[in-house]
C-alpha positions in Angstrom: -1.8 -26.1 13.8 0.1 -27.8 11.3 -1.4 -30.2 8.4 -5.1 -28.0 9.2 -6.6 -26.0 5.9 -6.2 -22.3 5.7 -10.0 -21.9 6.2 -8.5 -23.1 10.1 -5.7 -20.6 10.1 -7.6 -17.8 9.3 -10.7 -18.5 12.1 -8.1 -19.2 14.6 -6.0 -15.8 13.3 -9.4 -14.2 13.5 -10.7 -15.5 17.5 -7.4 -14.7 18.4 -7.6 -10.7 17.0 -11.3 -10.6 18.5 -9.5 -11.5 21.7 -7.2 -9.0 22.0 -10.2 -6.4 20.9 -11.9 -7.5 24.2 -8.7 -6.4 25.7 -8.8 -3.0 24.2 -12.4 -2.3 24.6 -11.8 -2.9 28.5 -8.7 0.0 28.2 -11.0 2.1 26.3 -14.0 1.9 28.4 -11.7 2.4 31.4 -10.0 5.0 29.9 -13.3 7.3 29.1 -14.0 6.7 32.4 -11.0 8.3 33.4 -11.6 11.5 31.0 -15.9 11.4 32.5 -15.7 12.2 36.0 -13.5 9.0 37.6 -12.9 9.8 41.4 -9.4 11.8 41.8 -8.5 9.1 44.2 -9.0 6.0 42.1 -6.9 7.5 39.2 -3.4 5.7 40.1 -5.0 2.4 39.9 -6.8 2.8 37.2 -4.0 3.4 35.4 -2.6 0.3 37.0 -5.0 -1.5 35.5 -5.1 0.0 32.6 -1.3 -1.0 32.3 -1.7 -4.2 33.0 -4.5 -4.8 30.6 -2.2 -3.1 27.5 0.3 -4.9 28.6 -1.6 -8.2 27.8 -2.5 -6.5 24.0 1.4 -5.4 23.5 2.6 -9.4 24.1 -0.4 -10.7 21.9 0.6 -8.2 19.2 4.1 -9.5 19.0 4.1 -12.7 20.5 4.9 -16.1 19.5 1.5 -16.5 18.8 0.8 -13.8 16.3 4.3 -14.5 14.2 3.3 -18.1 13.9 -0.1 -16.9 12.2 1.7 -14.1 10.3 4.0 -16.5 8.9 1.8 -19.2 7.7 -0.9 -16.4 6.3 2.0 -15.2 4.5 3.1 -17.8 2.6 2.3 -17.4 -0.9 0.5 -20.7 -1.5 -1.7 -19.7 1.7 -1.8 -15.9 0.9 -3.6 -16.7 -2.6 -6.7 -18.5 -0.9 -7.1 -15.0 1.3 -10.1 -12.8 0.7 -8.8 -9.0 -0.1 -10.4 -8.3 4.0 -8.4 -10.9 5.3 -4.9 -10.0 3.1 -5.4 -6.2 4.7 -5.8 -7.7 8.0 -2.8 -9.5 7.6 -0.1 -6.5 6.4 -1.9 -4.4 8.8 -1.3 -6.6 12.0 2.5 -7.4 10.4 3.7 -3.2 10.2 2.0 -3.3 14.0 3.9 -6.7 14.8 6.8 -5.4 13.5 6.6 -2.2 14.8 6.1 -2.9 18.0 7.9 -5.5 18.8 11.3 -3.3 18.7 9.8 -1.8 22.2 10.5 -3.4 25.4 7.2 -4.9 27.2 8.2 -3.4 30.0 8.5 0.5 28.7 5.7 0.2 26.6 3.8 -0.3 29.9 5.6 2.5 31.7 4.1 4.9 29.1 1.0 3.5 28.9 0.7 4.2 32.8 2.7 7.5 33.1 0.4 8.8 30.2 -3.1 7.5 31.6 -2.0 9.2 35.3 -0.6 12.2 32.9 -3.8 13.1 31.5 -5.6 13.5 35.0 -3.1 15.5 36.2 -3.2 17.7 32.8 -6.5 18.4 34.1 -5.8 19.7 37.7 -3.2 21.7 35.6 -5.0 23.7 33.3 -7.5 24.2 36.2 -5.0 26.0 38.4 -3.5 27.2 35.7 0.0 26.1 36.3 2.1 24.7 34.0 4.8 23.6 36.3 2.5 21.0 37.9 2.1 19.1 34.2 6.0 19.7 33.4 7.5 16.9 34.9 5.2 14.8 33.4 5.8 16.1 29.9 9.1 15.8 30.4 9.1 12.0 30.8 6.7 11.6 28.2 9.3 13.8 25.6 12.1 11.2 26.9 10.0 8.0 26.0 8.8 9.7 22.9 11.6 10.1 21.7 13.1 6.4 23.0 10.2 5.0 20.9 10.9 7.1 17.9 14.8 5.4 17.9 12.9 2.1 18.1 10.9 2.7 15.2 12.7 4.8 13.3 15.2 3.8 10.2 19.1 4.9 10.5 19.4 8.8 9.6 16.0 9.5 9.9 14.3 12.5 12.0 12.2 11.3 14.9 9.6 13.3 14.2 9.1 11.9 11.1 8.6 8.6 12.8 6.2 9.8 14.8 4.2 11.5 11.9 3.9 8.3 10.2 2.3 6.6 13.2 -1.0 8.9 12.5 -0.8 9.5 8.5 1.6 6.8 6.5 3.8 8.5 4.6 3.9 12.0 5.8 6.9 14.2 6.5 8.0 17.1 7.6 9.3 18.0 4.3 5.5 17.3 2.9 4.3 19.0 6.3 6.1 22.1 5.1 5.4 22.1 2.1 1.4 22.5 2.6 1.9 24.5 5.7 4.0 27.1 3.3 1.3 27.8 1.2 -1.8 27.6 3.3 -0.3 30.0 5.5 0.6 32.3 2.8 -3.1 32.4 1.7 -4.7 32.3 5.2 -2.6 35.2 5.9 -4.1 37.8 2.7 -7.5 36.3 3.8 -7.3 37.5 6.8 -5.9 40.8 6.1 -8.9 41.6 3.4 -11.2 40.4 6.3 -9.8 43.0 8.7 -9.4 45.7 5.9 -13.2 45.0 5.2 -13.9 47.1 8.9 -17.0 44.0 8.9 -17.2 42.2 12.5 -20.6 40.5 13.0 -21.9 40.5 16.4 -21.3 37.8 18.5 -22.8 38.9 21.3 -26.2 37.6 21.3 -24.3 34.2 21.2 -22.8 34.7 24.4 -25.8 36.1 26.6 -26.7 33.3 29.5 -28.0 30.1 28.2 -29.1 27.3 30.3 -26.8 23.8 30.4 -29.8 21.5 30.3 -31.5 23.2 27.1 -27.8 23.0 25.6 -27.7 19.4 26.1 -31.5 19.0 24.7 -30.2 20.9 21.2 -26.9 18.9 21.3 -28.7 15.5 21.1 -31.1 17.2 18.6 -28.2 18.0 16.5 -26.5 14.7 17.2 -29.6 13.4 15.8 -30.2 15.8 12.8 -26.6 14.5 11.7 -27.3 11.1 11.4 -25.7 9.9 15.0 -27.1 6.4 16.1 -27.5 7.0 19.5 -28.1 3.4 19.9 -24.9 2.5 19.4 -23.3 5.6 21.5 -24.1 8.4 24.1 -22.9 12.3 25.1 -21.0 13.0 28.6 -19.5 16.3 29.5 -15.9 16.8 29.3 -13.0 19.2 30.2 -11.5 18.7 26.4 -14.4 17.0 24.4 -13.5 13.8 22.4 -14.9 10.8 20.7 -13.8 7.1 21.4 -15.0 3.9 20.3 -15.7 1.2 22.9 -16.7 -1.3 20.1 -17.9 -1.1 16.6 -21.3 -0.6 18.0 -20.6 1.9 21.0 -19.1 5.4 19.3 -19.2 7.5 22.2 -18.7 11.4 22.4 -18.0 13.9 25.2 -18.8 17.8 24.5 -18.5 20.8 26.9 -20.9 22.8 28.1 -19.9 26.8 28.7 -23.2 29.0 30.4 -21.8 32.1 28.5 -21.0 31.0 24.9 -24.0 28.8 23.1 -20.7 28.3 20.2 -18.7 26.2 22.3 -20.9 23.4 23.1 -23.0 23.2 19.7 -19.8 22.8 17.3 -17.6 21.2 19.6 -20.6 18.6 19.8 -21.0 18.5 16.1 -17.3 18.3 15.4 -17.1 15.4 17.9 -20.3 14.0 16.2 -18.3 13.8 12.6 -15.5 11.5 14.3 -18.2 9.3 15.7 -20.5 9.4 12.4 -17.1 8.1 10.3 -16.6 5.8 13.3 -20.6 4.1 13.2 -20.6 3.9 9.2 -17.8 1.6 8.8 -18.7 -1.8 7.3 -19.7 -4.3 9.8 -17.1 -7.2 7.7 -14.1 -5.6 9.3 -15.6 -5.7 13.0 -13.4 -7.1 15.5 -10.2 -6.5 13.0 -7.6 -3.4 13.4 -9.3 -2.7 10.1 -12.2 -1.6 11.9 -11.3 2.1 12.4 -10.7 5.9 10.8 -7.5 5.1 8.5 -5.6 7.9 9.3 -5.8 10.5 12.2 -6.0 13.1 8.9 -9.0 11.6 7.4 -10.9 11.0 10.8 -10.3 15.0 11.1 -11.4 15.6 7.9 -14.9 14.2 9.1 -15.0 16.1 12.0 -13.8 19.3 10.8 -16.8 18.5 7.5 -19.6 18.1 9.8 -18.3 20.9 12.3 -17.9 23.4 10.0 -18.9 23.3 6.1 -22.2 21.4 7.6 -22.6 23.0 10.9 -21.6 26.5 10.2 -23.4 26.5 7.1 -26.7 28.8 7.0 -28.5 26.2 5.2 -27.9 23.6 7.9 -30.0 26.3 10.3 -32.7 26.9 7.5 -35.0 23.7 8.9 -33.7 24.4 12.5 -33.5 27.9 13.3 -37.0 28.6 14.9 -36.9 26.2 17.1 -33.4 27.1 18.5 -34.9 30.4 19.3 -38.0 28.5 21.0 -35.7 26.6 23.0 -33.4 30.2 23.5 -36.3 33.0 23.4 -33.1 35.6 23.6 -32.4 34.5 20.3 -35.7 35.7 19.1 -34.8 38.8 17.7 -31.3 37.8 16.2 -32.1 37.2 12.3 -31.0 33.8 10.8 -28.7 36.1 8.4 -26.8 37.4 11.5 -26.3 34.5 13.2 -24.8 32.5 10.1 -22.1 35.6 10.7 -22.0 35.3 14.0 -20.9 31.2 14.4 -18.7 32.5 11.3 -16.9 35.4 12.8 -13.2 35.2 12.2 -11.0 37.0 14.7 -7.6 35.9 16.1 -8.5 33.2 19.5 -6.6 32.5 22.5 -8.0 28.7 22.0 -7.2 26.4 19.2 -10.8 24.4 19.4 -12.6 27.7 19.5 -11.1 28.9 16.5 -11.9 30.4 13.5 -12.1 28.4 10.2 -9.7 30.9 8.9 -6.9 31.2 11.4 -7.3 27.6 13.0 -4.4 26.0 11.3 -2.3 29.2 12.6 -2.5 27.2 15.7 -1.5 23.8 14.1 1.1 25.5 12.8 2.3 26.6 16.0 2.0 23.7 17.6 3.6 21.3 15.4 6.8 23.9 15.2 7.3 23.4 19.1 6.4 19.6 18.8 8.6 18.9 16.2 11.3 20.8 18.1 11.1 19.3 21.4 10.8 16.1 19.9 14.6 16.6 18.4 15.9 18.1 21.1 16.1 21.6 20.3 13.6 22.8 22.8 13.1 21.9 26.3 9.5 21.4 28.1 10.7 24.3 30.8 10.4 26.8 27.5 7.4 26.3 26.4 5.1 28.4 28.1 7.4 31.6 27.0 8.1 30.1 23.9 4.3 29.6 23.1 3.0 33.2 24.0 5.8 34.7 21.7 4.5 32.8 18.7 0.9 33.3 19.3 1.9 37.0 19.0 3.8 36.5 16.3 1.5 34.5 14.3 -2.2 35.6 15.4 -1.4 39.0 17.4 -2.3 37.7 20.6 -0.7 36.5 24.0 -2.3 34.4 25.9 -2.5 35.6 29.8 -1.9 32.5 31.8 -1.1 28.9 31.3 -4.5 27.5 30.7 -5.1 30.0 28.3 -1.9 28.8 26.3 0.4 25.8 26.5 -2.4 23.8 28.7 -5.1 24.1 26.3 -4.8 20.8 24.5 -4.8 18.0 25.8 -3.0 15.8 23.7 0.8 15.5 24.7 -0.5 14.4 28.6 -1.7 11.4 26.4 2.0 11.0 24.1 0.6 12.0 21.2 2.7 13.8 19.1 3.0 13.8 15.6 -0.7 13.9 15.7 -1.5 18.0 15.1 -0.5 18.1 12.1 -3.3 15.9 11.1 -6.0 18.6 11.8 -4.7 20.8 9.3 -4.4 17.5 6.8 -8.2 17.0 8.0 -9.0 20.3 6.5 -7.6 20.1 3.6 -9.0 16.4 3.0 -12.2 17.8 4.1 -12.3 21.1 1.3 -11.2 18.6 -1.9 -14.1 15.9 -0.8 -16.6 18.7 -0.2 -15.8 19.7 -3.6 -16.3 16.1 -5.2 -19.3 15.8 -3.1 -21.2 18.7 -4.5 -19.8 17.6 -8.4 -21.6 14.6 -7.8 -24.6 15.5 -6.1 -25.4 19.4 -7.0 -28.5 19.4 -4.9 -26.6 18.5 -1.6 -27.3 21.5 0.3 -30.1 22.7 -0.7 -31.2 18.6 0.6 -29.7 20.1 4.0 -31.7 23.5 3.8 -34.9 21.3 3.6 -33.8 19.3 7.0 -32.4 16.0 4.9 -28.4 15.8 5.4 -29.2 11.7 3.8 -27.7 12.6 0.4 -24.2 14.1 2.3 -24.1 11.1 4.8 -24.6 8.7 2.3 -21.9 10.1 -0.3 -19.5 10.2 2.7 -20.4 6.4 4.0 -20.4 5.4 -0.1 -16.7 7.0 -0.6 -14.7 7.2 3.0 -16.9 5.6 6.0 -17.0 2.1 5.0 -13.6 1.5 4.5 -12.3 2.0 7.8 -8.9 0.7 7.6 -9.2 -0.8 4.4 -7.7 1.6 2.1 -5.1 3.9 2.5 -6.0 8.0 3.2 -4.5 8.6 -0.6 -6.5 5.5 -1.9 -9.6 7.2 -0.5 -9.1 10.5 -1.4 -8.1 9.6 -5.2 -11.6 7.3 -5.6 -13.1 9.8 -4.2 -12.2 13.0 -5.8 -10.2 12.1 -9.0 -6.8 13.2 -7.9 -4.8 13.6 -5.1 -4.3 15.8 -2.2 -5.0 19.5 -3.8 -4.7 22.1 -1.3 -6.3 24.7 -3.0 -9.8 22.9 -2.4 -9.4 24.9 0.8 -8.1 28.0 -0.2 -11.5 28.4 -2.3 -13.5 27.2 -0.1 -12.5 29.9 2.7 -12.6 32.6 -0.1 -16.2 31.1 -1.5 -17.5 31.4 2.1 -16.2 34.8 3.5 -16.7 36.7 0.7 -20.0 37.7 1.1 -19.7 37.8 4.8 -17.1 40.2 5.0 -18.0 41.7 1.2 -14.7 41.0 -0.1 
């Protein structure tokens, strides 16, 4: 393309990106059809194909191609006619070009397969309940992990810490530690003066029979009341709900739906529904870009974990909705509005990190991000981890779980190679607490807008100060135009005291 303007350059860089985004929506369509109900039998192939179609984004992202546009968008005299979208496009697609161009085509593909099949057979797994059927795939994905992490990683760095950085820029373990330390210090008195208190609301009436089809009739209702489009996405059942984006105009979510507990498919939907809300609101400029997505794992949590819990669980969320929850659920009838806000509140120690308490969910990040981080460098091996994970569940929460789908099969996020991710749910939380608080500085009336039925003031502060951007600013650029500061974990800490207080009269 020599001798053409950079107006040229940057339609062609452009067409080419939107190209490689048809690749991925294919992969991601293919790959929620996996997760939906795909027929055992086809699952090999598909991750074939799946492969092969990866396989074609992994040589556009580092190919000839893309360094000959990376190099001439780079070059100062061409880098000054950029727009600021464009320049953002630009550094983002250079850390990927460089970053992945350190990994062989040919093993990037063999994880990309391995961990499509993986996740299947996660699945049959935790359905028998046997651990040793997932094992030897874990144990391949550990080895490849840890391959990548030497790739990517600098001389004299740990390899977890790579890996950390692929889903929050910057992070640690040192910084992981040192808002774990804390956090865990005050989650632990909380809890204490909530068991001293002798206070357990009754959760009963929430696990009485309740009918799938009404479940999914108030999920899409509460989809709705959020502010989901479902125009531009649609609700499946899952075995381990999740949200994924075909395109910037098809957010999808999955939720589960459990007969005995109406808890597990009403938040799990909601918290789903925050993911895909952060997903729908960013700005249609940066469609078709790598820009055009959550801009860290920590901040995408932070929206989920918002909407799941100091939305959802709120009572005045369930001021404008609670009588006709009991129409739809007559055995709710008698169950006050006062009691159920404690109910969907209730903090006791869980067997299951995604039906977890507020207060002693990041006991189970913890957890998992100790035996991550340890089998990542070698100092624990996949074989352990079922004995290894019931002695720190009763260590930390006072619990053990009784079988393997109970404990180490619960998630399923290593089948799919993702570690150095869990520590971003606890980062979500604490995000979540310090834009809450900025939220309600600059619009007092927020919820008492959402005890009247209109969550518009809270959607539109959180498309205004962290939606829009996508992948345009940085998690600490967002958080500091946001709220003032920077990360401040005590945002959380007094939002967990501010909340169970007068539930458990503290």
């Amino acid at each position: 393309m020599g001798g053409t303007s950079t107006a040229d350059w940057v339609r062609a860089f452009r067409s080419y990106l939107n190209e490689m985004d048809h690749y991925r929506e294919a992969v991601a369509l293919m790959e929620w059809d996996l997760r939906t109900g795909a027929p055992r039998k086809g699952v090999a192939l598909r991750s074939e194909a799946i492969g092969t179609l990866s396989d074609e984004v992994f040589r556009r992202q580092t190919g000839p191609q893309m360094a000959e546009f990376l190099d001439r968008l780079e070059e100062p005299s061409t880098w000054a006619e950029l727009d600021p979208v464009t320049q953002a496009v630009v550094v983002e697609c250079r850390r990927e070009f460089e970053r992945n161009r350190r990994i062989p085509a040919e093993r990037k593909r063999a994880f990309v397969t391995l961990t499509a099949e993986a996740e299947t057979v996660w699945a049959e797994a935790k359905e028998q309940s046997e651990f040793a059927l997932f094992a030897p795939y874990l144990e391949r994905i550990v080895q490849l992990e840890r391959e990548f992490a030497g790739y990517w990683g600098d001389s004299g760095r740990r390899p977890y810490d790579t890996l950390l950085d692929l889903y929050e820029p910057g992070l640690t373990t040192d910084v992981v530690d040192a808002l774990f330390a804390p956090l865990r210090e005050e989650t632990v008195r909380l809890l204490g003066e909530i068991v001293s208190s002798g206070i357990r609301p009754d959760v009963s009436p929430l696990c009485q029979t309740f009918d799938i089809e009404r479940q999914r009739a108030l999920n899409a209702r509460l989809l709705r009341h959020i502010g989901y489009d479902f125009e531009a996405g649609r609700m499946d059942p899952t075995v381990h709900p999740f949200q994924t984006t075909i395109n910037r105009y098809d957010a999808r979510i999955t939720t589960m739906f459990v007969e005995d507990d109406l808890r597990a498919s009403v938040f799990s939907t909601i918290h789903e529904g925050g993911h895909a809300l952060y997903e729908q609101g960013i700005h249609p400029d940066l469609t078709g870009t790598p820009l055009a997505t959550g801009t860290s794992m920590g901040m995408h949590e932070s929206q989920s974990r918002f909407f799941e819990n100091m939305i959802g669980r709120s009572q005045a969320f369930w001021v404008p909705l609670y009588a006709d929850l009991q129409r739809a659920f007559p055995q709710l009838k008698g169950l006050a509005l006062d009691a159920f806000h404690a109910a969907v509140n209730c903090v006791e120690p869980s067997l299951i990190r995604i039906d977890a308490d507020e207060v002693t969910y990041n006991l189970h990040i913890m957890l998992r991000y100790e035996l991550e981080k340890a089998l990542i460098e070698g100092e624990l091996e996949v074989a352990d981890l079922p004995g290894i994970w019931r002695e720190k569940m009763e260590s930390y929460l006072g619990i053990s779980p009784p079988d393997d789908a109970h404990g180490v099969l619960q998630d399923v996020h290593w089948s799919g190679g993702l570690f150095g991710y869990f520590p971003s749910y606890a980062l979500g939380n604490l995000y979540a607490a310090q834009l809450r608080h900025a939220l309600l500085r600059d619009v007092p009336s927020a919820m008492d807008e959402v005890a009247s039925g209109n969550l518009a003031p809270v959607l539109g502060w959180m498309r205004e100060h962290v939606h829009q951007y996508g992948k345009l600013r940085t998690p600490r650029e967002i958080l500091r135009q946001a709220t003032g500061e920077d990360l401040n974990g005590q945002y959380l800490v007094d939002y967990f005291w501010e909340k169970f207080t007068p539930i458990y009269h503290l």
